[in-house]
N, C-alpha and C positions, 0 to 999 in steps of 0.2 A: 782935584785934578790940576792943581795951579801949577804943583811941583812938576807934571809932566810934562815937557814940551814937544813930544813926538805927537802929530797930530794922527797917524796913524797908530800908535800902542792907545791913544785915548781911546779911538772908534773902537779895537779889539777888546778893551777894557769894559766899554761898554754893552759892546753887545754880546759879552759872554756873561758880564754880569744878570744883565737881565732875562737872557734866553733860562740862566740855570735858575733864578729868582723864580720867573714865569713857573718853570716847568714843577716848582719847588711847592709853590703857592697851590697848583692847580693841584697835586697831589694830595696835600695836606688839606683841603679842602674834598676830596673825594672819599678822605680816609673818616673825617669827621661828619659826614653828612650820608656816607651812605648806611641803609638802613638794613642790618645785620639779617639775614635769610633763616626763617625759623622752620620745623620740618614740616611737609608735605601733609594734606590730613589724609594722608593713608597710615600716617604714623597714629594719625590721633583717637581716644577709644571713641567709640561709638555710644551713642546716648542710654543705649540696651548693656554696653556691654560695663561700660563705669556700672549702671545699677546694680550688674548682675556679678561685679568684682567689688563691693563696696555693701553686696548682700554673702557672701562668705563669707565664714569667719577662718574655715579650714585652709589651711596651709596647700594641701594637695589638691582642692577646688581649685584657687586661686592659679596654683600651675597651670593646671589644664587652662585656665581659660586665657593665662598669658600664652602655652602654647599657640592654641590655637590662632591668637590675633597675629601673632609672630611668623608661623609657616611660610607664608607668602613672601615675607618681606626681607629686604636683602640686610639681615643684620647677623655679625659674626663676633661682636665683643658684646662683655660680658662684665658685671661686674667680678670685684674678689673673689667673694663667694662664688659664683657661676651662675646667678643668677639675671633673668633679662633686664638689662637699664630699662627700668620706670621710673619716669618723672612723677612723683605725686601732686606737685605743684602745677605741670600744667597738663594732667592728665593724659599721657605721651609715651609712647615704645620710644626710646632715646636712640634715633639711630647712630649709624659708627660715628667715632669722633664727636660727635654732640653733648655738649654742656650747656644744665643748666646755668645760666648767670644771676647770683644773689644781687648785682648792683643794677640789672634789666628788666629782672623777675622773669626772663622767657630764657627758653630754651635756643641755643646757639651753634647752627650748622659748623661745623669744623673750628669749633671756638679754640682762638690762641691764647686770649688774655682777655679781660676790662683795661683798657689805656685811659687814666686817667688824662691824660696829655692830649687822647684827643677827645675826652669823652661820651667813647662809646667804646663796644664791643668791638674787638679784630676777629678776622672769624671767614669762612667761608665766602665771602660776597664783598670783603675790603681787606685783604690777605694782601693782594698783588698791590691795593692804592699805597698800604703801609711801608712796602718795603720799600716801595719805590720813595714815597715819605723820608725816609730812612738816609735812603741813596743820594736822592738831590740836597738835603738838610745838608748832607757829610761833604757833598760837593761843593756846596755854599759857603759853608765856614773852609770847607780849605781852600778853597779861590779869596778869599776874605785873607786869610791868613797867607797866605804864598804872596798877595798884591802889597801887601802891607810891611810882609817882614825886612824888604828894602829900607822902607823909611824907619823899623825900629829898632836896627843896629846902627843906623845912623844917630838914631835919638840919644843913647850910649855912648856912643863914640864922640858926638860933639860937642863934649865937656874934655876931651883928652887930646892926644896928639894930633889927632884926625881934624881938629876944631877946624882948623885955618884949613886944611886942607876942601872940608866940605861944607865951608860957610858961605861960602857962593852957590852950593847948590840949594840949602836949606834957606834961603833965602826968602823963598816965599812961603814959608812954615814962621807964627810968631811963633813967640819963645816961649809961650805956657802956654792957654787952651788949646791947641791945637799940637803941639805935642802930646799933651795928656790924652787927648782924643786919638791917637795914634796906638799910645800904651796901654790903652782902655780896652779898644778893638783888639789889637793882638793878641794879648792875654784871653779877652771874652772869648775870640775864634778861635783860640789854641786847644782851648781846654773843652768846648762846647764837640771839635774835632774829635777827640780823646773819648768823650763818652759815645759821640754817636760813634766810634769807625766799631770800639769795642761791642754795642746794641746792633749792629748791622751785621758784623761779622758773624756773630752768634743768631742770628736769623737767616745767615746765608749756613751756615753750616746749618741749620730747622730745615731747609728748604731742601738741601742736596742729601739728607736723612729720609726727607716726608715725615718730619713729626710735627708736633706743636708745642709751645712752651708748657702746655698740660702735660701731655703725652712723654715728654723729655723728661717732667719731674718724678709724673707715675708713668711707665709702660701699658700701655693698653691691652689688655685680659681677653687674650680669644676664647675659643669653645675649646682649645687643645690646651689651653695654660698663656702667658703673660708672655709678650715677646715685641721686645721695644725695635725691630725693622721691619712688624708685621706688612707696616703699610708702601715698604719701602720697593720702588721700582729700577734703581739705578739710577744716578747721577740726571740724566741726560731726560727721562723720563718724571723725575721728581722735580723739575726744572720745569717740564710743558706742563705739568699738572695743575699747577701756579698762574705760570705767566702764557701758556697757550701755543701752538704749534704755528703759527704765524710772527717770524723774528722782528716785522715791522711794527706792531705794534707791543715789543717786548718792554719799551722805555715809555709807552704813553699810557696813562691814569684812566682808563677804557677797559672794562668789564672785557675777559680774555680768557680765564680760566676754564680748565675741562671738567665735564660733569656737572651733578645739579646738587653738591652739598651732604647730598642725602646715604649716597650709597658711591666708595671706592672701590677701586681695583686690586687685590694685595694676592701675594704670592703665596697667603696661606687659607686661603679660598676652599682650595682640594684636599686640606688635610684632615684626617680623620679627627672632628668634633667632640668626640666619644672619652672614655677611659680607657688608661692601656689595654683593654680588652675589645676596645672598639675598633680594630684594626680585623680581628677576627670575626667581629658580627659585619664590619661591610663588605670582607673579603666573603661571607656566608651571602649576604644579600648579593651580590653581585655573581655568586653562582645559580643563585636560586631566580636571578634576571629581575628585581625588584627592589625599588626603592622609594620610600613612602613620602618623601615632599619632591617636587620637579624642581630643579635647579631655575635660582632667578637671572633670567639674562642682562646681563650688561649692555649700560646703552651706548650708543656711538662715540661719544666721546671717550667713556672707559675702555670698549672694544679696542681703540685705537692704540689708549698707551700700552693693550696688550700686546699687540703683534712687534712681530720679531722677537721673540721671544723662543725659542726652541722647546725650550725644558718645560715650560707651561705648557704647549701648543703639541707641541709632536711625540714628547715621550710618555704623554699620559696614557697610564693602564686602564683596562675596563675595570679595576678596583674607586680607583684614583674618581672618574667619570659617575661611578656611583654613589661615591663619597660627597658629591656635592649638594646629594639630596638626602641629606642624613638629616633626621631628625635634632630637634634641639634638646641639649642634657635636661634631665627635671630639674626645676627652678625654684626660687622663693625671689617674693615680690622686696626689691631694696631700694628704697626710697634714697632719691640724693637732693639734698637744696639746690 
């Protein structure tokens, strides 16, 4: 701060540094320490029903008895084959979006990745700490880098024509360590800039999708086939999903996200489950006024990012309506690490 002599650009200097530092630290700190949300035990088998899936040996037992557990529960992906995600490892109907993690050994609500960097799981319950992680880091080396770049074309220049010109201002700069400490910083923040804007950016385009870096590699397998904007609600709606329908606390590291992890909102909800012929048996159930699971309701938070919605809300058919309570296809049980 010696070379600055506005006692006013110091104050600014400082308290932008520290405000984006703070808010950078408190992040990074939320992102590493909160404890990643594992499913609900309604996900989980029951002590009868492991004995009584772990006493088949037949392929069509074992269906039925993952139908069964599954009915109730709001799950609409699927592995490849089409069968229901079962965790063998933690015993578990894997609901939407949930991964297991080989580096947590547990299963991982809305899992993004394992970060090494901050080592733990990104996932449902530090989704919103990370980005923001993300955001203030990127803000920090470019305030680091933009404060700095004044003094490192000077540092350049005052070997050349410029020398006499700005050797009075460099004046309280020695002539090695503390140039070097200049050269060192810029460089470090330039390129520290470069990685994060590129990792941020591509997490801001995850966000404005509603995928996850899982999800973006494999598309996610409904009960109708594979469809990588299953989950996706519009820009504006993929955005509150995240960071929560209150703009105040959009930028602060405080638990804000809609929903409990377990079960989202997607726009392919209503579609018929089935084989292309399954359009025909719900258009049959839906005359015959019957349909054999009751649809699972949405809770308040989901409900919400539905409305305003037209085309979900208003132009839905009595087909459409009965299509929600469509049975799940016959299954086999597929084990994922």
């Amino acid at each position: 701060m010696q070379s600055i002599e506005d006692t006013g650009e110091k104050v600014v200097y400082l308290l932008a540094y520290h405000a984006i530092f703070i808010m950078f630290v408190w992040a990074y700190w939320r992102t590493i320490f909160t404890t990643p949300m594992n499913p609900l035990k309604e996900f989980h088998l029951s002590h009868s029903d492991k004995e009584l899936l772990e006493s088949e040996n037949r392929g069509e037992s074992q269906q039925e008895i993952l139908r069964r557990i599954a009915k109730d529960l709001p799950i609409y992906t699927r592995t490849n084959s089409g069968a229901i995600r079962y965790c063998d490892r933690c015993q578990l109907l894997k609901p939407d979006r949930c991964h297991h993690c080989s580096v947590c050994d547990k299963c991982i609500l809305k899992m993004d990745h394992h970060c090494p960097w901050v080592n733990n799981c990104v996932g449902f319950s530090n989704y919103k700490y990370f980005m923001l992680f993300l955001a203030y880091s990127l803000l920090y080396c470019l305030f680091v880098t933009a404060t700095d770049l004044q003094y490192f074309i000077k540092f350049w220049t005052a070997g050349g024509k410029a020398h006499f010109r700005l050797k009075e201002y460099l004046k309280g700069l020695p002539d090695t360590q503390a140039k070097f400490h200049i050269l060192f910083l810029f460089f470090s923040a330039s390129m520290f800039s470069v990685s994060l804007a590129s990792l941020f950016i591509y997490h801001c385009w995850l966000v404005c999708k509603n995928r996850s870096t899982l999800e973006a590699v494999r598309a996610p397998v409904f009960r109708h086939g594979t469809d990588k904007n299953g989950f996706s609600l519009g820009v504006s709606k993929n955005f509150r999903q995240v960071f929560g329908d209150e703009a105040k606390y959009w930028p602060v590291p405080v638990f804000s996200s809609l929903g409990d992890g377990c079960s989202f909102p997607t726009c392919l909800v209503n579609m018929d489950p089935e084989s292309p012929t399954g359009s025909n048996s719900a258009s049959k159930s839906a005359a015959e006024g019957r349909h054999q699971f009751p649809s699972k309701p949405l809770r308040e938070s989901q409900s919400r990012l539905l409305t305003s919605t037209p085309s979900w809300s208003e132009t839905e058919s009595a087909a459409d309506k009965e299509r929600k309570g469509a049975t799940n296809p016959g299954m086999t049980i597929e084990n994922e690490a």
